[in-house]
N, C-alpha and C positions, 0 to 999 in steps of 0.2 A: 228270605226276601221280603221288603218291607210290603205291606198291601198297598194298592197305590189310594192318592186321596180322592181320586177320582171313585173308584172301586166301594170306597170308603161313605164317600156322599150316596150312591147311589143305593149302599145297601139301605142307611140309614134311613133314608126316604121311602120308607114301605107302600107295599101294593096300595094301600087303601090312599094314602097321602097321594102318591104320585098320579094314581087316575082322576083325584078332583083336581089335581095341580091341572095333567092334561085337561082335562075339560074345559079351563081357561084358556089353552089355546091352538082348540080345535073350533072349526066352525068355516063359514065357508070362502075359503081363501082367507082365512081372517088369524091375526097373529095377538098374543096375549103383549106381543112389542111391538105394538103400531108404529108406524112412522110413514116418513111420507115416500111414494114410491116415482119410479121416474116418469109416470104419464099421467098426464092432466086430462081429469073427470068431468069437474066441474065448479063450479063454487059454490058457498054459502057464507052466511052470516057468521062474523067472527064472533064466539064466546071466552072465558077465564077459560085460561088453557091453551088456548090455540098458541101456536107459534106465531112472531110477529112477520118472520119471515117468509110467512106464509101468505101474508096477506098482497092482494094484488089493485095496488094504489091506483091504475088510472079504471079498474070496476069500481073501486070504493070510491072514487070521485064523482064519476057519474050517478052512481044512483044514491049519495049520502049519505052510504051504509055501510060500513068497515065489510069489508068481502073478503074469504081467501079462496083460495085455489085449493079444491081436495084433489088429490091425486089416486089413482090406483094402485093399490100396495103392491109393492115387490114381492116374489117368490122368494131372494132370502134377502134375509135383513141383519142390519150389522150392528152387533154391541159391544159396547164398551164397557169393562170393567175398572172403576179410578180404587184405589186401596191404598189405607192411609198402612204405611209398614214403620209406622214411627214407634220409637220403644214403650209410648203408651200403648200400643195394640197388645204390645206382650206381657200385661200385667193381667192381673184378676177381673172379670165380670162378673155383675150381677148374681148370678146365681154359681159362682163358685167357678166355674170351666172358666179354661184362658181366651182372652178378647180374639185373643190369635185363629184358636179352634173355634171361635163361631163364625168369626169372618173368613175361615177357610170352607165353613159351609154354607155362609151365606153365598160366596163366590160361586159355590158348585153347586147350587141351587139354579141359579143364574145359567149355567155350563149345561146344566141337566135339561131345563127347561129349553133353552136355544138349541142343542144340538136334538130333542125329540120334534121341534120342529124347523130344523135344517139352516137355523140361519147360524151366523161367524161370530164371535168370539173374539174382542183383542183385551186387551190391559195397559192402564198405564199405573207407576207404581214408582215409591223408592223417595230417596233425599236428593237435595238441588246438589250434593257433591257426587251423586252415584244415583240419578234417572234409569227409572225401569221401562221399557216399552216394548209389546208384544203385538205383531201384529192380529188382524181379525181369520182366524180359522177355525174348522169345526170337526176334525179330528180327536179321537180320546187321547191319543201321544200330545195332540198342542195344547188340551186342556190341560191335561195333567200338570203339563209343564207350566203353563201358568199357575192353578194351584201349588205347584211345589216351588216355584220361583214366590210367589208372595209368601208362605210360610218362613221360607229361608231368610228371606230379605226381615222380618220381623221380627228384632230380637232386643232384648235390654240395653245391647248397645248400638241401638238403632239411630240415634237423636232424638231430639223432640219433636212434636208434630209440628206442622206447616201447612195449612190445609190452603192459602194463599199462593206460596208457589204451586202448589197441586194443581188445584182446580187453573190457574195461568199455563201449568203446562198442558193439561188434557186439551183444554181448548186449543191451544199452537200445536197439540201435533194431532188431533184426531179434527180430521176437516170435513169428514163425511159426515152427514147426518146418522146419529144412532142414537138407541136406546141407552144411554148412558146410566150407571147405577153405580154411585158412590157409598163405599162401604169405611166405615170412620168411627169413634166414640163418642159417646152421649156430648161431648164437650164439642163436638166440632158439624158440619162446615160454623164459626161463629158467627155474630148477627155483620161482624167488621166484614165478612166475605159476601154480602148481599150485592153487592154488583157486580163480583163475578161470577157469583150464580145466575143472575139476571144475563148477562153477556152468553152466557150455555146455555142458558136456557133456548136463544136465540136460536140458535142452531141444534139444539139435542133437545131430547124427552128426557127429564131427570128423575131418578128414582134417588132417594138418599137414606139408606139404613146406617140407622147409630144405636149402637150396643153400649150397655149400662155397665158403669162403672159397679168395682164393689164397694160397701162400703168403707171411706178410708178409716175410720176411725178402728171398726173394727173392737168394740167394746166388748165384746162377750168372747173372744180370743185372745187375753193379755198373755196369756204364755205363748204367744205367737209374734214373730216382732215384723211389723207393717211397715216397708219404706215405699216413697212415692217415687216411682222413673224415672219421672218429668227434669226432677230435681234432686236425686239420689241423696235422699237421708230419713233416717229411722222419727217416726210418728210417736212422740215419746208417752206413757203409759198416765200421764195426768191430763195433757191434752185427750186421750182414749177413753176416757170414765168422766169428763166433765162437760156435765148435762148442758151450759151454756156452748161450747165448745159446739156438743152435738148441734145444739138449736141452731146456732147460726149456721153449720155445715150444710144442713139439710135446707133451711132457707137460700143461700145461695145458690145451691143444685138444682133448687124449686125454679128458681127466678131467671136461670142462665136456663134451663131446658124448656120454660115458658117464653123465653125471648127467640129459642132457635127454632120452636115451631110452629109461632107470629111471624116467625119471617120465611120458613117453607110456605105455608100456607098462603101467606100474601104471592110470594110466587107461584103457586098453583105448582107443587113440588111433591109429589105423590112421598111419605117420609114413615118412617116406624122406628122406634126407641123399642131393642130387645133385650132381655134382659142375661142373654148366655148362649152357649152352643143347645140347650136344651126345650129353649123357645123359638131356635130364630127361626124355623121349617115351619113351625105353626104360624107364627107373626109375619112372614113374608105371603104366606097363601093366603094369608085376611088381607093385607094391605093388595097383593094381586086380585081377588075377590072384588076391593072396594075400586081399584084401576078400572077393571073393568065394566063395574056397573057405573061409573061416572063417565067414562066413554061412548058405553049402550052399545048395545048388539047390532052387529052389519047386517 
């Protein structure tokens, strides 16, 4: 019997990882996936970050000071996982592991972290001919099944990405406020998707991991023969060894992944570029780390 992937993340994530993981969201009544809860606290001064939704227009007229409404956080809180399962997920990363296997662990990261502290869990997932969506629970049987529903759903003949329709449908079907964490490839959400990330943003907290392509080129593997998903055909072995070829390759990589996190950042979009199943458990706890020092402690 196969081990499940749930089984599988948890082992991965060893004693030492997992207790500084917890640490981030332990504390009192306090969650490493803020959001806003259903009873109003108080207000303060709106800063980069805050939800616009949040803000409470006829305070911020009186006193001439953008105001929102903090609320007192819910007992449990509800996440959303968006996963790009287009046939780019199912090619090579970074460091050699398939995009597939780190985006199944960055998922169960997410899975691990939420059910140790008791909040739900949905997915949304899949192509505009075949929509994937899970509701939000916190059960091992409904994780799993979402981890093994996005594996399945990811495969070479998956299509091409769409991170457009995505992010349009997460937003139409998940209407609750949650932690949302979109999981995708260095190439995506694109700079063309900034208003529908601004439109989520609205209503969710966004997390955005993107995992690094391999290199296409692939020069010091010519008896290996390289085709691209996207576009199914073989990377021929002159384009593979010429130095000009390389130079522009890696300038455009440079300039499209400096353009995608000029525009997280502008939207205040907590974001990490990993490079494999072998980094992304390290790279998620820094970017969780930096969440929450830019938050600050309740």
């Amino acid at each position: 019997m196969a081990t499940s992937l749930l089984t599988r993340v948890k082992a991965r994530v060893d004693l030492h990882t997992s207790n500084r993981a917890r640490g981030l969201i332990q504390g009192r009544g306090r969650s490493l996936f803020k959001g806003s809860g259903e009873d109003f606290d108080d207000l303060k001064y709106y800063q980069p970050g805050d939800k616009i939704s949040d803000i409470d227009w006829k305070a911020t007229a009186r006193s001439g000071e953008p105001l929102i409404r903090q609320f007192n956080e819910e007992r449990v809180r509800h996440l959303s996982i968006v996963v790009d399962t287009s046939a780019a997920m199912a090619a090579t990363a970074a460091d050699g592991s398939s995009k597939r296997d780190a985006m199944i662990m960055a998922a169960g990261m997410v899975c691990f972290l939420a059910q140790k502290n008791g909040d739900l869990v949905g997915m949304v997932a899949g192509q505009e001919n075949r929509p994937i969506q899970l509701p939000s629970r916190s059960s091992d049987g409904h994780l799993e099944l979402l981890l093994r529903t996005a594996q399945q759903a990811t495969t070479t003949a998956a299509g091409a990405a769409n991170t457009s329709w995505l992010l349009e449908r997460a937003f139409r079907v998940t209407t609750r406020s949650t932690l949302m964490t979109i999981i995708t490839d260095e190439a995506h959400p694109t700079v063309e998707d900034f208003t529908l990330l601004r439109r989520l943003k609205t209503r969710h907290d966004l997390i955005v991991i993107r995992i690094a392509d391999a290199d296409p080129l692939q020069s010091a593997a010519l008896d290996h023969e390289v085709v691209d998903v996207d576009s199914p055909r073989e990377i021929g072995a002159m384009a593979r060894t010429s130095k000009r070829v390389a130079h522009d390759v890696a300038a455009y990589r440079r300039a499209r992944s400096e353009g995608i996190e000029e525009m997280l950042d502008r939207l205040h979009i907590s974001h990490m570029l990993t490079q494999g199943e072998s980094t992304v458990v390290d790279d998620m706890i820094a970017m969780l780390r930096s969440r929450e020092y830019r938050h600050g402690r309740s």
